[in-house]
N, C-alpha and C positions, 0 to 999 in steps of 0.2 A: 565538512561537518564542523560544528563550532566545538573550541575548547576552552577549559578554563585558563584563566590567566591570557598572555600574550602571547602562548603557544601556537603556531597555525597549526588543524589538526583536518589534511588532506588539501585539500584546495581552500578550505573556508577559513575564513578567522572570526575570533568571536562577535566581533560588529557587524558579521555577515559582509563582509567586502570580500572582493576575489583576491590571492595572496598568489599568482602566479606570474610578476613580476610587474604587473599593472594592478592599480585600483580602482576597478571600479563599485560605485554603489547606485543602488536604483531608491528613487524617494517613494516615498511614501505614497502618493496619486499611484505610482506604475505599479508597487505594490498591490495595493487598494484595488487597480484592476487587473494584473493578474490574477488574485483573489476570484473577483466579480468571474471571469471570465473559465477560470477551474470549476469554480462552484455549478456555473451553467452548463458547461460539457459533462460534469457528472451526472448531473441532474437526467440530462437527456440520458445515457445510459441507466440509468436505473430504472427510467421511463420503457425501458426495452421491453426491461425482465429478461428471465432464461429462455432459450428455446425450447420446446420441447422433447429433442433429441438428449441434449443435454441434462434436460429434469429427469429423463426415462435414465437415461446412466447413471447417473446421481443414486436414483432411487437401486437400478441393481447393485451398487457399489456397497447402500447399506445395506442392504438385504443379504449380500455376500459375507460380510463384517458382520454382523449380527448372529449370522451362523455359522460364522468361523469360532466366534467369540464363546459361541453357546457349545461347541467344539469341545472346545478349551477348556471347557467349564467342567465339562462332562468328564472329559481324561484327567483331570486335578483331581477331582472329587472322588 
């Protein structure tokens, strides 16, 4: 993680170079396509969506919450 000043703060340093006893740095093209290439594999997962298994739990999870909450509301009151 980067830090102010000259401090290295974990493995990173603020120029983004690795501070573990080598330097490396990646330019900016390899950047540029790391970038490209995150951006696309997200893509496709969002492209998924949720399963439906999971939308059904979801949904009893609020529906549980809601009437816990409405519970709650009731014995404060």
């Amino acid at each position: 993680m980067a830090t102010k000043g000259n401090k290295p703060g974990g493995a990173w340093h603020e120029d983004g170079k690795i501070v573990d006893g080598k330097v490396v740095s990646l330019g900016r093209d390899v950047q540029f396509k790391i970038g490209q290439h995150l951006r696309t594999m997200y893509d496709e997962v969002v492209k998924q969506g949720v399963p439906d298994q999971l939308s059904n739990l979801l949904s009893q999870l609020d529906s549980a919450s809601e009437a816990k909450k409405t519970d709650d509301d009731k014995s404060a009151g």
